[in-house]
N, C-alpha and C positions, 0 to 999 in steps of 0.2 A: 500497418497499425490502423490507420484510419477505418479500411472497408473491415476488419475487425471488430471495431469500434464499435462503426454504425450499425453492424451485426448483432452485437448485443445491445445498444440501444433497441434496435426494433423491439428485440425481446423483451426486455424493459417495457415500451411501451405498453407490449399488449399485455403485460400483468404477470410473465413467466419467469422473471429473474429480478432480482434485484443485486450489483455488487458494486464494489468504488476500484476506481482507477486506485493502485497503489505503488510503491516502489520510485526507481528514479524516475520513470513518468511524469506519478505523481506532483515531484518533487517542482516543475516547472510553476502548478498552480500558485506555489508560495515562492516564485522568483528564482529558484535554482537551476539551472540548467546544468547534466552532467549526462555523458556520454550511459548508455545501455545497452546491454546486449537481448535483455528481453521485456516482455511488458508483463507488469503485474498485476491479476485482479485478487479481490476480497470478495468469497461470499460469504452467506448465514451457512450452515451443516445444511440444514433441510434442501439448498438451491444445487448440492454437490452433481447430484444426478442432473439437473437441470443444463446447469454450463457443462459438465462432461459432455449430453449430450448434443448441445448444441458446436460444441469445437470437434465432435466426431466429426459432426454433420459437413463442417465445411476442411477436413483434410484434415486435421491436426491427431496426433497420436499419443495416450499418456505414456511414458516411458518412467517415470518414478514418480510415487507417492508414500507417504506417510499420513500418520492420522491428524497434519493441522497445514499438509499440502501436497499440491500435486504440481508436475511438469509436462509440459504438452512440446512434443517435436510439429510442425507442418509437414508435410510433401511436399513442397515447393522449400528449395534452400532460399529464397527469397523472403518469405515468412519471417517475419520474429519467433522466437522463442514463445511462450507464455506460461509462467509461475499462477498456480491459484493457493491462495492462503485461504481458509477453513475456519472460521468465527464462530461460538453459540451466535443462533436467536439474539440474544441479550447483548451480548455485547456486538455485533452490527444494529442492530437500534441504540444504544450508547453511542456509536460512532457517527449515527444520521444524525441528532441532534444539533450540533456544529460542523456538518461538512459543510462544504460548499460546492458550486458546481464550476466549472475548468472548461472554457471550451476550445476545441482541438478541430479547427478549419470549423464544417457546419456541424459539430457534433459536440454533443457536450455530457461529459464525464463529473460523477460525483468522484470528489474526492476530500477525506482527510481532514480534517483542522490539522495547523500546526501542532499544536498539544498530542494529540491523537494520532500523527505520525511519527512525532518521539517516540511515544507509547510505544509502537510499533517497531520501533528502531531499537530501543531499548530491549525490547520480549526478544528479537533475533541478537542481539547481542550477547545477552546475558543465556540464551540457549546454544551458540554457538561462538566460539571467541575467532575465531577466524575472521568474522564479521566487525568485528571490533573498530578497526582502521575504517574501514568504510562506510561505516554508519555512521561512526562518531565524528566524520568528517561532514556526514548529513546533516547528523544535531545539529554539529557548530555553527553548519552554513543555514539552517533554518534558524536558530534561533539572532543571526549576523543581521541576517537580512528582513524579517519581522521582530524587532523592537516593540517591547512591548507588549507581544502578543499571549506571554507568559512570567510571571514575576519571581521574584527567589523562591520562595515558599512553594507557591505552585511545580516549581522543577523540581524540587527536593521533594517534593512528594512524590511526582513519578517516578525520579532516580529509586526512592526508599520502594515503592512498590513494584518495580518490576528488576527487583535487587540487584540493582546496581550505582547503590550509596558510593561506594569505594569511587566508582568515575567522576563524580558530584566535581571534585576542586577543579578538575580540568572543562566546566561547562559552566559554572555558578556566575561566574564574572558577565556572561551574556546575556544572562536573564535581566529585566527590568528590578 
């Protein structure tokens, strides 16, 4: 994960990529810690060519995608996995406004507001139910362990927007 990592940091730096650490990764920034099988980034649409080809570059092969993500195999069975999720423009600038940065040994990863990984938690849910248990187990444990960091009002807005109201009674109680 790490020299991964620093791999798109560099490219970061020099001006050629912008995306956030996502997924259970993520999850670490706001006190979770849970087992993963692979690491997940976020670009903007326009960065897609961009990180395809810099994870060509260093061994990794897409083996499925769809139009809002891709999945990368390595050559080396040592490698992680890596999931890329597919944003507008607009809404990865939405997401920069309250990320924050996460650092992972000398490297340091944008990632996510809590808010904005519900978000995220919620869109895979409510697009796929399989996900269901797992995420929801996310939620619960993000919103357990930041207190505060979102109020009833504000969660019931995102439950209503990324329609999944019906989940609401099993989450409300954790909100502020």
């Amino acid at each position: 994960m790490q020299s991964l990592a620093e791999y798109l940091m560099r490219a970061e730096r020099r001006g050629d990529l912008r995306f956030f650490l996502i997924g259970g990764r993520s999850l670490e920034a706001h006190g979770l810690v849970r087992f993963t099988k692979d690491v997940d980034f976020l670009v903007a649409t326009h960065d897609i060519p961009v990180i395809s080809d810099l994870l060509t570059r260093i061994g990794y092969s897409k083996f499925a995608e769809t139009a809002v993500f891709s999945r990368w195999k390595h050559s080396s069975m040592m490698a992680d996995d890596v999931d890329v999720m597919y944003v507008s423009p607009d809404t990865f600038e939405k997401l920069l406004v309250d990320s924050k940065t996460f650092e992972i040994g000398q490297v340091s990863l944008r990632v996510p507001s809590v808010p904005s990984l519900i978000a995220l938690k919620l869109h895979a849910m409510k697009s796929n139910e399989e996900r269901l248990e797992k995420d929801g187990r996310d939620v619960a444990e993000l919103l357990r362990l930041n207190p505060g960091v979102i109020d009833k009002a504000g969660l019931e807005a995102l439950f209503t927007k990324y329609g999944c109201a019906h989940l609401l009674p099993q989450f409300s109680h954790l909100a502020s």
